[in-house]
Biotite code that builds the C-alpha atoms (Angstrom):
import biotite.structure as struc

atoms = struc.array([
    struc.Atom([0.000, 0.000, 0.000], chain_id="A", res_id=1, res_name="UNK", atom_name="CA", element="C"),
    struc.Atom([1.558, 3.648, -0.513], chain_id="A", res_id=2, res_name="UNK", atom_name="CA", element="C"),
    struc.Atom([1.801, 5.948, 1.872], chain_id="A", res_id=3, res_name="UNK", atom_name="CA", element="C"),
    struc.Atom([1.793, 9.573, 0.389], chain_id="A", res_id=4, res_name="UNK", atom_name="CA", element="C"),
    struc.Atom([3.702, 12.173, 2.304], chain_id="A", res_id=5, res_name="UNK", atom_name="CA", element="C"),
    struc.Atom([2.253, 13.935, 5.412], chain_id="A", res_id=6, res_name="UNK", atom_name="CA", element="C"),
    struc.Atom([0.885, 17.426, 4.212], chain_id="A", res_id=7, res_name="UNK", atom_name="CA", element="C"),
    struc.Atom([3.463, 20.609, 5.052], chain_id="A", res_id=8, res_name="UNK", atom_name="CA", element="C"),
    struc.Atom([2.370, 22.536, 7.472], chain_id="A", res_id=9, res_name="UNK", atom_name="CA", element="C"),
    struc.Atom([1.327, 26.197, 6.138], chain_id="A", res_id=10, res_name="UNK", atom_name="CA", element="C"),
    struc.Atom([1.354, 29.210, 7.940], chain_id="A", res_id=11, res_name="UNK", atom_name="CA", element="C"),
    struc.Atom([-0.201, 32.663, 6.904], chain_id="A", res_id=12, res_name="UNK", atom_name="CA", element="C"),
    struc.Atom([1.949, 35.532, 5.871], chain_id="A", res_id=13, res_name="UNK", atom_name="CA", element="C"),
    struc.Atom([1.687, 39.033, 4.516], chain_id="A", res_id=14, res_name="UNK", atom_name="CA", element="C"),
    struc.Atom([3.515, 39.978, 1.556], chain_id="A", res_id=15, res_name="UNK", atom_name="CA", element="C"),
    struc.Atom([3.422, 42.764, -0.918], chain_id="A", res_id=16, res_name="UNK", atom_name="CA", element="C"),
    struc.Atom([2.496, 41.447, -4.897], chain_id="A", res_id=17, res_name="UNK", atom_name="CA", element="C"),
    struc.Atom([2.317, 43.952, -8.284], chain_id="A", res_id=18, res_name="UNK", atom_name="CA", element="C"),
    struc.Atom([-1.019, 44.288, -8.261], chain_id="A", res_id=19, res_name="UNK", atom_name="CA", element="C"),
    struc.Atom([-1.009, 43.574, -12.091], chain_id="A", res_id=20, res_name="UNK", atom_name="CA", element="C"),
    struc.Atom([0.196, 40.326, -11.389], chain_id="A", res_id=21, res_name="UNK", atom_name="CA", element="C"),
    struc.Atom([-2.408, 39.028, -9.205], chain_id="A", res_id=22, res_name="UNK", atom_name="CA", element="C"),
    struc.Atom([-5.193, 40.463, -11.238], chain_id="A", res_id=23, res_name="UNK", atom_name="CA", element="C"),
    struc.Atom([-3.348, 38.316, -14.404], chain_id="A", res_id=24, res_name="UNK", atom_name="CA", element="C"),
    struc.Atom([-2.690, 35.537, -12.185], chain_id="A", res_id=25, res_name="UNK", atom_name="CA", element="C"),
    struc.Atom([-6.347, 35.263, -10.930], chain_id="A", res_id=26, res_name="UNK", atom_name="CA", element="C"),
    struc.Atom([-7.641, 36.214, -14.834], chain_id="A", res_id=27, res_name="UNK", atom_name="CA", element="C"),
    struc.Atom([-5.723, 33.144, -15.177], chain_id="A", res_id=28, res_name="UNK", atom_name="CA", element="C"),
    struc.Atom([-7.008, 30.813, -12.583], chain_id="A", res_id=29, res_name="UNK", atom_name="CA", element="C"),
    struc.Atom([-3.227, 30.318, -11.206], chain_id="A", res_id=30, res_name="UNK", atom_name="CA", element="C"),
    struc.Atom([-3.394, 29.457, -7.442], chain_id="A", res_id=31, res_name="UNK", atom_name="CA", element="C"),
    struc.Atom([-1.137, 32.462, -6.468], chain_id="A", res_id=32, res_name="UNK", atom_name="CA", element="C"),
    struc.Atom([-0.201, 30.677, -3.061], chain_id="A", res_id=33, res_name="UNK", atom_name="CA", element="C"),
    struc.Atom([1.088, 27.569, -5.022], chain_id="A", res_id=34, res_name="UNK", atom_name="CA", element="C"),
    struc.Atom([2.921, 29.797, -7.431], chain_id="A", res_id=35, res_name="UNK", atom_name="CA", element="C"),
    struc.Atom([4.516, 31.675, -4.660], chain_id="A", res_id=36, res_name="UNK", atom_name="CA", element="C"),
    struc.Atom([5.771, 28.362, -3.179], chain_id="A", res_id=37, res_name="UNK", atom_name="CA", element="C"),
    struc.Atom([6.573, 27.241, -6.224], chain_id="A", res_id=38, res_name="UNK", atom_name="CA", element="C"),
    struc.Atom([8.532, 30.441, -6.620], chain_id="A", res_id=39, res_name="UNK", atom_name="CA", element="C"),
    struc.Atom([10.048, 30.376, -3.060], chain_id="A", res_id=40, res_name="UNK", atom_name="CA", element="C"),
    struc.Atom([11.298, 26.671, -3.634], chain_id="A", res_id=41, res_name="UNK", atom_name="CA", element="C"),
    struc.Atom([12.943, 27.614, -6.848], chain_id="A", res_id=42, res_name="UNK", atom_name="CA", element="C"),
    struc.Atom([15.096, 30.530, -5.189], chain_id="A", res_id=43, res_name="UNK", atom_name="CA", element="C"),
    struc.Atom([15.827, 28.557, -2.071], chain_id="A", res_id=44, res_name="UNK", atom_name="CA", element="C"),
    struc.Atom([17.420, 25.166, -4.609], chain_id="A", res_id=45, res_name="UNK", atom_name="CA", element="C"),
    struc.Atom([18.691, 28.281, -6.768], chain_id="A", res_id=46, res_name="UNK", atom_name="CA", element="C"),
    struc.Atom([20.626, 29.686, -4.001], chain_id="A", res_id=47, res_name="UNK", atom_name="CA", element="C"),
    struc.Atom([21.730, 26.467, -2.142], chain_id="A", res_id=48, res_name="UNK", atom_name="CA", element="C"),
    struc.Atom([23.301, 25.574, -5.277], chain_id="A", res_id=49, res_name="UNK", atom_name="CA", element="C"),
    struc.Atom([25.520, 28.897, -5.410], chain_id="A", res_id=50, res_name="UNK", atom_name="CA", element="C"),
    struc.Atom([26.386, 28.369, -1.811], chain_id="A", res_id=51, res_name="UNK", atom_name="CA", element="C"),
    struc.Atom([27.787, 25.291, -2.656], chain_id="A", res_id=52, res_name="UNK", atom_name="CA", element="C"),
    struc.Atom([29.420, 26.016, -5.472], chain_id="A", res_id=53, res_name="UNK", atom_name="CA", element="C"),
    struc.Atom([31.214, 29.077, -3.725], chain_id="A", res_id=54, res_name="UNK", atom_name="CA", element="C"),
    struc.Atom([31.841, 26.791, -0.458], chain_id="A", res_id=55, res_name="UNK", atom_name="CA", element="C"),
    struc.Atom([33.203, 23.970, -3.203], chain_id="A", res_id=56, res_name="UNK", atom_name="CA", element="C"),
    struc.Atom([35.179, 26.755, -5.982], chain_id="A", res_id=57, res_name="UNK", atom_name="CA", element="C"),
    struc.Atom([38.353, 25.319, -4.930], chain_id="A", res_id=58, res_name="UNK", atom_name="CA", element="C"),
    struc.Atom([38.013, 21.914, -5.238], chain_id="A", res_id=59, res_name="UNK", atom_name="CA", element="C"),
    struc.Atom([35.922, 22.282, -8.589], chain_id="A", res_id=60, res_name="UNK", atom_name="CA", element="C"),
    struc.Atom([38.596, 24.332, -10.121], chain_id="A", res_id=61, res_name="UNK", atom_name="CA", element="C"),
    struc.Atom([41.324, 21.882, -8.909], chain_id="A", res_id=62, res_name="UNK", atom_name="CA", element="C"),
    struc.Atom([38.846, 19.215, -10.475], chain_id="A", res_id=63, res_name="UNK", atom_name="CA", element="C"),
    struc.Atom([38.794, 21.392, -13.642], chain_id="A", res_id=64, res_name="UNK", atom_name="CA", element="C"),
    struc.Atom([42.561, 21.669, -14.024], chain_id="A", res_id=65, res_name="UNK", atom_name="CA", element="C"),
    struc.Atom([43.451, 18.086, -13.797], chain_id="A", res_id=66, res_name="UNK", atom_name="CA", element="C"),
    struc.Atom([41.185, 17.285, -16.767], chain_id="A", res_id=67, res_name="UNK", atom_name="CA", element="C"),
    struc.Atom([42.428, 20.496, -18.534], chain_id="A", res_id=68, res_name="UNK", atom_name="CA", element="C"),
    struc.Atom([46.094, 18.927, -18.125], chain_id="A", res_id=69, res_name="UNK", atom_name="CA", element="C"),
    struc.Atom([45.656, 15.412, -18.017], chain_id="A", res_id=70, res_name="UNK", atom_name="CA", element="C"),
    struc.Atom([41.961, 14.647, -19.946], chain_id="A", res_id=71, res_name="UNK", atom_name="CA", element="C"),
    struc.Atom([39.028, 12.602, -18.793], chain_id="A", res_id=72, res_name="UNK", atom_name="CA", element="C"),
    struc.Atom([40.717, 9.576, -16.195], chain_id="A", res_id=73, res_name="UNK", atom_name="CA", element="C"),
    struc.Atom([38.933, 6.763, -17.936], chain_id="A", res_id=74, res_name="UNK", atom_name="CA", element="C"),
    struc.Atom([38.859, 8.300, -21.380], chain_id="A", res_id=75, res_name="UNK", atom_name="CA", element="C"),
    struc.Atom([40.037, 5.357, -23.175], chain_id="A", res_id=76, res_name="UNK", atom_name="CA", element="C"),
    struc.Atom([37.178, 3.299, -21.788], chain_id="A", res_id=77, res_name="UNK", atom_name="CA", element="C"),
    struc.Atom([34.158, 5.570, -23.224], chain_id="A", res_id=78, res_name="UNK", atom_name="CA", element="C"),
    struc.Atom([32.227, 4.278, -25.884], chain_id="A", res_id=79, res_name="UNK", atom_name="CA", element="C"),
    struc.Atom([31.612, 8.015, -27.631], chain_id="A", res_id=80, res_name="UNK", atom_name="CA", element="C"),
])
């Protein structure tokens, strides 16, 4: 039997929208409190992902410079 996920829980919050957004949105028959989640998740992965790319710069570059020298390890073995 599946089990779906427990429901988040929500909270209420004030926030400031264009108002020509919300009157499109609603023309539209977009839930705008899904959207904004939607919205908020996408900035929150969007920024995680520069944080670790900042907190990992060194080691990617290092990464980047031993294939720029030395190629792909494993190269040989690649069917393409």
């Amino acid at each position: 039997m599946l089990q779906s996920a427990p429901k988040a829980q929500r909270i209420s919050v004030n926030t400031s929208i264009d108002s020509q957004l919300i009157k499109d949105a609603k023309a539209l028959g977009i839930n705008i409190s899904r959207a904004a989640e939607a919205g908020i998740a996408k900035a929150i992965a969007a920024e995680k992902t520069r944080r670790w790319q900042e907190e990992n710069k060194e080691a990617i570059e290092s990464s980047n410079e031993y294939v720029r020298k030395s190629g792909l390890p494993l190269a040989k073995y690649r069917p393409f």
